[in-house]
C-alpha positions in Angstrom: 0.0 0.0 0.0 1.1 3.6 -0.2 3.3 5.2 1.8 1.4 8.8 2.0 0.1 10.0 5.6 -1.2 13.3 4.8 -1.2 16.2 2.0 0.5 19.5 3.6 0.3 23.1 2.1 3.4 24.3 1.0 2.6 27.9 2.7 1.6 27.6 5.9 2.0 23.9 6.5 -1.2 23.0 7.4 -2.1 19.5 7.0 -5.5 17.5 4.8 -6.3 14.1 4.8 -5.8 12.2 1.7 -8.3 13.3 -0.1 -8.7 14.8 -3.5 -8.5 18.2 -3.0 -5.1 20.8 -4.1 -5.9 24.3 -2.3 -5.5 25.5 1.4 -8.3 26.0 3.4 -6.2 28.6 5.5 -4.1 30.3 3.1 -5.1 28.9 -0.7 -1.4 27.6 -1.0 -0.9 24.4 -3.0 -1.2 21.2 -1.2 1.8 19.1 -1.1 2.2 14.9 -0.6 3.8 14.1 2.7 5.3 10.1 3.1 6.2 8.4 6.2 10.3 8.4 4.6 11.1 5.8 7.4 8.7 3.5 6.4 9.7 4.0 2.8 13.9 3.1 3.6 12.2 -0.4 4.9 11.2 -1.2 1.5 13.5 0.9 -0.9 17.0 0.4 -2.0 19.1 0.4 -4.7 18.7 -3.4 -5.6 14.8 -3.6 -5.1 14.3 -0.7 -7.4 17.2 -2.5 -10.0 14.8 -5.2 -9.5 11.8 -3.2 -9.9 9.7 -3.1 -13.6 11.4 -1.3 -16.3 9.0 1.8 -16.1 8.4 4.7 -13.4 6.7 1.7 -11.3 10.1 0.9 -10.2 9.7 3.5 -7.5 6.2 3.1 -6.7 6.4 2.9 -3.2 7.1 6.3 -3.5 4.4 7.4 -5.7 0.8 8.3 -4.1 -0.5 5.2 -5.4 -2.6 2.5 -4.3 -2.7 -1.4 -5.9 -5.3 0.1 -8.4 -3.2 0.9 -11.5 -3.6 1.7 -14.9 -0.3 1.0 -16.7 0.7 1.9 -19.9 4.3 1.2 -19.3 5.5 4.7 -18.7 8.8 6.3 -17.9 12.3 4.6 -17.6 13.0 6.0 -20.9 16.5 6.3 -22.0 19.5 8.7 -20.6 20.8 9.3 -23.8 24.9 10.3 -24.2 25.1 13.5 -26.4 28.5 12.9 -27.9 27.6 15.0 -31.1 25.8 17.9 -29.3 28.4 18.3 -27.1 31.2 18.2 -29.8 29.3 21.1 -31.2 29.1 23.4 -28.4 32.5 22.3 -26.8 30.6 21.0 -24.0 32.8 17.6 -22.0 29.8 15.6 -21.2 26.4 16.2 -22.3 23.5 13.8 -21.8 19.6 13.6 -23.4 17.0 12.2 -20.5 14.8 11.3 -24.0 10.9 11.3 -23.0 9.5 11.6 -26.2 9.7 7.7 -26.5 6.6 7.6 -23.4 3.4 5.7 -24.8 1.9 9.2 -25.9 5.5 10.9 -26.7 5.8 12.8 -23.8 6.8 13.3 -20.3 2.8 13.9 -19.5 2.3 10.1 -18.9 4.2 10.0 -15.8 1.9 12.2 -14.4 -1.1 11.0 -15.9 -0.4 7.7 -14.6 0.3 8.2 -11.4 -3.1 10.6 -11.2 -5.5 8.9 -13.3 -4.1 5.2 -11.1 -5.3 7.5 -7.9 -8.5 8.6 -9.3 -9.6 4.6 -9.2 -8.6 4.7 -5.9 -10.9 7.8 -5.0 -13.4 5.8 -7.0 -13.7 8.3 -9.8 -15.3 7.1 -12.8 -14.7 10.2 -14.8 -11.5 11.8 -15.5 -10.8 15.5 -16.7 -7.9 18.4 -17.5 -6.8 21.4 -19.2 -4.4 21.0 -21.6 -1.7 22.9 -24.1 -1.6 19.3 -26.2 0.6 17.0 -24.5 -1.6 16.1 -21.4 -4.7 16.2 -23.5 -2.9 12.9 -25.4 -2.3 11.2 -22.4 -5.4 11.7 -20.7 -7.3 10.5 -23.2 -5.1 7.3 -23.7 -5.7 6.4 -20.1 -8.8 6.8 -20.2 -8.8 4.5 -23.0 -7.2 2.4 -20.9 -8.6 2.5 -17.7 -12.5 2.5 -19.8 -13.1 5.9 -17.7 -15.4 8.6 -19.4 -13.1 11.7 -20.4 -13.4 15.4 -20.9 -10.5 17.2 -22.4 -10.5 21.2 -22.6 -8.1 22.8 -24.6 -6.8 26.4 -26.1 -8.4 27.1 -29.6 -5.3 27.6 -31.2 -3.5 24.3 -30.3 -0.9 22.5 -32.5 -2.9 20.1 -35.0 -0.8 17.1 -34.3 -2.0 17.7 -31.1 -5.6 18.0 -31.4 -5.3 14.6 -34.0 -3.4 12.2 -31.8 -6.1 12.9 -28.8 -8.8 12.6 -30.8 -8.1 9.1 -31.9 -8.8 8.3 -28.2 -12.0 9.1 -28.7 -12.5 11.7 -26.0 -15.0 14.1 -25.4 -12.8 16.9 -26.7 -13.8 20.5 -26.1 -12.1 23.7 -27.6 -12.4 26.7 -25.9 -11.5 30.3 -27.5 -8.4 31.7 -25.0 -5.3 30.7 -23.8 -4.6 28.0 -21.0 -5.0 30.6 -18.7 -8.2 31.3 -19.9 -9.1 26.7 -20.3 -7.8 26.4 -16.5 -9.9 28.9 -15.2 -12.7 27.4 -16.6 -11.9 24.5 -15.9 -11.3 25.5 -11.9 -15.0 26.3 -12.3 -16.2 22.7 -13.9 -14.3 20.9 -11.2 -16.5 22.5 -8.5 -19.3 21.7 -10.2 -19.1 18.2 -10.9 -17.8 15.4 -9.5 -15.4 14.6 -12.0 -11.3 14.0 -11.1 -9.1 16.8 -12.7 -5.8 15.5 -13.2 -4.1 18.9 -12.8 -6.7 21.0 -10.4 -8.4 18.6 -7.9 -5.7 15.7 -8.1 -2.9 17.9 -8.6 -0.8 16.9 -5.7 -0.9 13.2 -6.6 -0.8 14.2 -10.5 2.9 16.7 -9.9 4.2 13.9 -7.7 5.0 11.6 -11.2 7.3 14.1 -12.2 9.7 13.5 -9.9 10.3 10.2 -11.6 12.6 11.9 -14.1 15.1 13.3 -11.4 14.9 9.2 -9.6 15.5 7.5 -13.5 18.4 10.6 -14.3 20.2 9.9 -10.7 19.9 6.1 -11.4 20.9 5.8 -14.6 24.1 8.0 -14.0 25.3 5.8 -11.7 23.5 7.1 -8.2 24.5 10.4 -8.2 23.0 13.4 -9.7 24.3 15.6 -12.8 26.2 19.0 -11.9 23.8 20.8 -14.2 19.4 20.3 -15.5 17.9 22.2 -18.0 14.5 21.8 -17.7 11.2 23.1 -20.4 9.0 25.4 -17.5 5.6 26.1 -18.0 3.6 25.8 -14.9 6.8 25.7 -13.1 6.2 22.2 -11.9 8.5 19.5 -13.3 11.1 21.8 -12.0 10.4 21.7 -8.7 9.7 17.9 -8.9 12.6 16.9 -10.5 14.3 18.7 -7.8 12.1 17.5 -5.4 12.9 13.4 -7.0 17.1 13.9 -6.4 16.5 15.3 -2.7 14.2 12.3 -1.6 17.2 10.1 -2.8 19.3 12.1 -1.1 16.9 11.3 2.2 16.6 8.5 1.4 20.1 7.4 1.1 20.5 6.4 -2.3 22.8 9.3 -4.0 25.3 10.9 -1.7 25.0 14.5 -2.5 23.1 16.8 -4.8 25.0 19.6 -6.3 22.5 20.0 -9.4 22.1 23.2 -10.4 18.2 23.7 -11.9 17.7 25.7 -15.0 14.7 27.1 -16.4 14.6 27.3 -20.0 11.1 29.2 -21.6 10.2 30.9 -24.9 10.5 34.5 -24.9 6.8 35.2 -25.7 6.0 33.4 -22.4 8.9 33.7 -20.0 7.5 35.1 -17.1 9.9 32.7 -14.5 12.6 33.8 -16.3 12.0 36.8 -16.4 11.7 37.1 -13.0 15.0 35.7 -12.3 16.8 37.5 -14.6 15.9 40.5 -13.3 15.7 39.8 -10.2 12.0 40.6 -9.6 8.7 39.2 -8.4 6.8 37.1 -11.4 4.6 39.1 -13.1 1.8 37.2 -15.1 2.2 37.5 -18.8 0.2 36.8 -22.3 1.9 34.6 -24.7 2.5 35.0 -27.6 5.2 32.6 -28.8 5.1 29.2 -31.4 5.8 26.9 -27.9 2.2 26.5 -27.1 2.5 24.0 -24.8 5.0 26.1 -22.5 2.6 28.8 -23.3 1.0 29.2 -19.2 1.5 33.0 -18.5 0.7 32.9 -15.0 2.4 29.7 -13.3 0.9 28.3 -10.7 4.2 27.0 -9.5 6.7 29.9 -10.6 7.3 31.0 -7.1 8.4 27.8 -6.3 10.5 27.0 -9.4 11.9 30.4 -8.6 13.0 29.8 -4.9 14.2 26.4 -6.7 16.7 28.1 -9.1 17.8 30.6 -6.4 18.6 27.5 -4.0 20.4 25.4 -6.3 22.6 28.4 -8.0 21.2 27.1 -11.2 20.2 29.8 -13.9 17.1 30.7 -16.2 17.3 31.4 -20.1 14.6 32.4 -22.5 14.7 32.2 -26.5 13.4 33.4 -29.8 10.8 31.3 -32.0 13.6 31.3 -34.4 16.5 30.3 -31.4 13.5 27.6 -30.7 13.6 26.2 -34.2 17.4 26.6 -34.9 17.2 24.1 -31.3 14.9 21.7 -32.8 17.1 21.1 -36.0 20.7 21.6 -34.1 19.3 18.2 -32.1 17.6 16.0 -35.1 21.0 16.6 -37.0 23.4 16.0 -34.1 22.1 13.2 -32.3 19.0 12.2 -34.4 16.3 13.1 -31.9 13.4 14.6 -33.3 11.9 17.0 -30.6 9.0 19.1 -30.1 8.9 23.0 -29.5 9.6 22.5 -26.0 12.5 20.4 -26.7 14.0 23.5 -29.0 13.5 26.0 -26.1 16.1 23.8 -24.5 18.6 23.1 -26.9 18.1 26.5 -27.5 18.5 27.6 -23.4 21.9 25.6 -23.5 23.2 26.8 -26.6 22.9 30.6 -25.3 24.2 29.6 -22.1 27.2 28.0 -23.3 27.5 31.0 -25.7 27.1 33.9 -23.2 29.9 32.6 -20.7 26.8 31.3 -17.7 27.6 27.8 -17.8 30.7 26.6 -17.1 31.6 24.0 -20.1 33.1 20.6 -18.0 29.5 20.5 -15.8 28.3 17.4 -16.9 24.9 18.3 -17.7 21.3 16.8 -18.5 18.8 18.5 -20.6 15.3 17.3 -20.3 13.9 16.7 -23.3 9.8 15.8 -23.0 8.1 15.8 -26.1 8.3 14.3 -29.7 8.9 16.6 -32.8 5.9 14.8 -34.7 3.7 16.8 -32.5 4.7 20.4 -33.5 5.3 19.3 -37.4 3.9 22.6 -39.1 6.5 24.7 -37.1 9.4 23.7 -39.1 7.6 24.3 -43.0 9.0 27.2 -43.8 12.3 26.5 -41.9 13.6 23.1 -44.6 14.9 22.0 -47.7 12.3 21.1 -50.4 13.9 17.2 -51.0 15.4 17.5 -54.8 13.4 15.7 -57.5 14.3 14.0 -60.5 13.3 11.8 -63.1 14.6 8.1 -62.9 17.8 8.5 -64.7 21.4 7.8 -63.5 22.5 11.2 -65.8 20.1 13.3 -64.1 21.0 12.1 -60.8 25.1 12.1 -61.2 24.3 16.0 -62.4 22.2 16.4 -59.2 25.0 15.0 -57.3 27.7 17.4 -58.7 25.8 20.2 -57.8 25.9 19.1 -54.0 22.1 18.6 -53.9 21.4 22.6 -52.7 19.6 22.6 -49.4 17.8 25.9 -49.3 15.4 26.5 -47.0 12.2 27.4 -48.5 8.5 26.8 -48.2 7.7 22.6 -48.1 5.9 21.7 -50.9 4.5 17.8 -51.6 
């Protein structure tokens, strides 16, 4: 059974039952999972998790689940060595944690799972979110899955490949003219009125807590110790925080020996309001986006203070790029090391790049960049930015004269 005893707000400190419910009575801060640790070290060590299955169930005693799961082989994905990348910005050791290879192609199926498994155990027959694309995917596959009704709300203007890929779920998808900020407010308002689980408002604790897989898998696969550097795509703020939250509870719990990581925060510049905070040393001030990385597109994150306080602690740094810095990021990874990432992917090739480039980062931290989504999601991004693929006839002369010319790779518009 699981190891949670209480949720506690992360303001005041005041403690709920387990129940599913994300908002301070006393103070409206967010609620926060709290585990009896000792009772976890019992059960968890470094051979019984090398033991465990190869997905994010590895660690599931120290997930907020139950025995009720619904598994579609999530997480464990691979930590990929970035010889290539690393040549190119003289960078000594560079490494890819790859998430696009996830059931739904992205990082959202940790949290789904872990959320949508503790919805069965509330006994919800109805699960629900807001969603920029990615989480809208893997909702509706768990759904699937788990043969739970499903109500998906999402921004108007969302990424087609997007909207397609949740679709085939079959769904009950609903688009609603705004921005996420405008799709989670009303979406705040739906969860009061029905009793329906919301992945990321009403189940939010349990739903953040299966980020922190990606610091566990990162500190496991480099041996039990964590990198000197993270990049990390911020939205809401909240895989930041968990993935720093994922190398401290190893740290608690014995498993790594010290955690020197420092957290960076890479966002768009047409929605950078964490960034933007940091870098100039301000409070964060909500913003409206207006960028091509939709699904990093939350203007007002509901945990930037915390990702802030996060960077601050860890002496990490923050970095925010151009659309065009975003899609120079996307193709500098597909031809270096043959991953194929979404927008959010570029803004972090694209973070590191500038880092390296403006002196911030010091060129021997070995260093992992988060990369969450796949580039098949985010297609129509790159059509103006690529070669047209030469055509000929099917003749050897017209070929070897093709060939002499180098085979000109202009970009222009993509054409069938």
């Amino acid at each position: 059974m699981s190891s949670v005893t209480a949720l506690r707000c992360r303001n005041c400190g005041e403690e709920y039952e387990v129940k599913p419910v994300s908002i301070c009575e006393e103070c409206f801060g967010p609620l926060e999972v709290e585990y009896d640790i000792e009772a976890v070290k019992e059960k968890v060590n470094k051979k019984t998790i090398e033991k465990g299955p190869k997905s994010l169930w590895r660690y599931k005693d120290l997930l907020p689940v139950g025995n009720r799961i619904v598994d579609l082989n999530p997480g464990f994905t691979p930590l990929h060595k970035a010889d290539n990348l690393a040549e190119e910005l003289g960078l000594k050791a560079l490494y890819i944690k790859n998430d696009s290879v996830n059931p739904t192609f992205s990082f959202k199926d940790r949290v789904v799972a872990v959320s949508v498994s503790k919805a069965l155990d509330f006994g919800f027959d109805t699960i629900a979110c807001a969603s920029t694309g990615n989480l809208a995917n893997s909702v509706a596959a768990h759904a699937a899955k788990g043969k739970l009704n499903c109500y998906i709300f999402i921004p108007a203007d969302l990424n087609l490949g997007k909207i397609l890929q949740t679709l085939a779920y079959e769904p009950n998808l609903i688009s609603v003219e705004g921005n996420y900020d405008d799709v989670n407010r009303l979406c705040t308002e739906v969860a009061g009125y029905y009793n329906w689980a919301f992945v990321n408002i009403n189940l939010r604790p349990y739903y953040s807590e299966g980020s922190k897989t990606l610091g566990y898998e990162v500190a496991e696969q480099l041996g039990w110790r964590t990198p000197d550097r993270a990049i990390i795509p911020v939205g809401s703020g909240s895989l930041l925080t968990k993935i720093w939250k994922g190398y401290n509870e190893f740290l608690e719990l014995g498993l790594v020996d010290e955690v020197n990581t420092r957290i960076t925060a890479a966002q768009s510049e047409g929605c950078s309001p964490i960034v933007t905070a940091y870098r100039s040393g301000s409070d964060i001030k909500p913003v409206k986006p207006n960028t091509i990385e939709k699904s990093l597109a939350i203007g007002n994150p509901a945990d930037g203070y915390y990702a802030l306080r996060v960077i601050n602690k860890s002496g990490g740094g923050a970095m925010a790029s151009s659309d065009q810095e975003i899609i120079d990021g996307i193709k500098l990874l597909a031809k270096t090391e043959g991953i194929f990432t979404e927008t959010a992917g570029g803004v972090v090739v694209a973070a590191l790049k500038k880092l390296v480039e403006q002196g911030e980062m010091d060129k021997d931290e070995e260093t992992v960049i988060y990369i969450t989504g796949n580039g098949l999601k985010t297609q129509e991004v790159l059509i103006d930015h690529l070669p047209t693929p030469a055509k000929i006839s099917p003749d050897l002369k017209e070929f070897d004269k093709l060939l002499s010319s180098k085979i000109k790779k202009e970009a222009v518009p993509w054409q069938p």
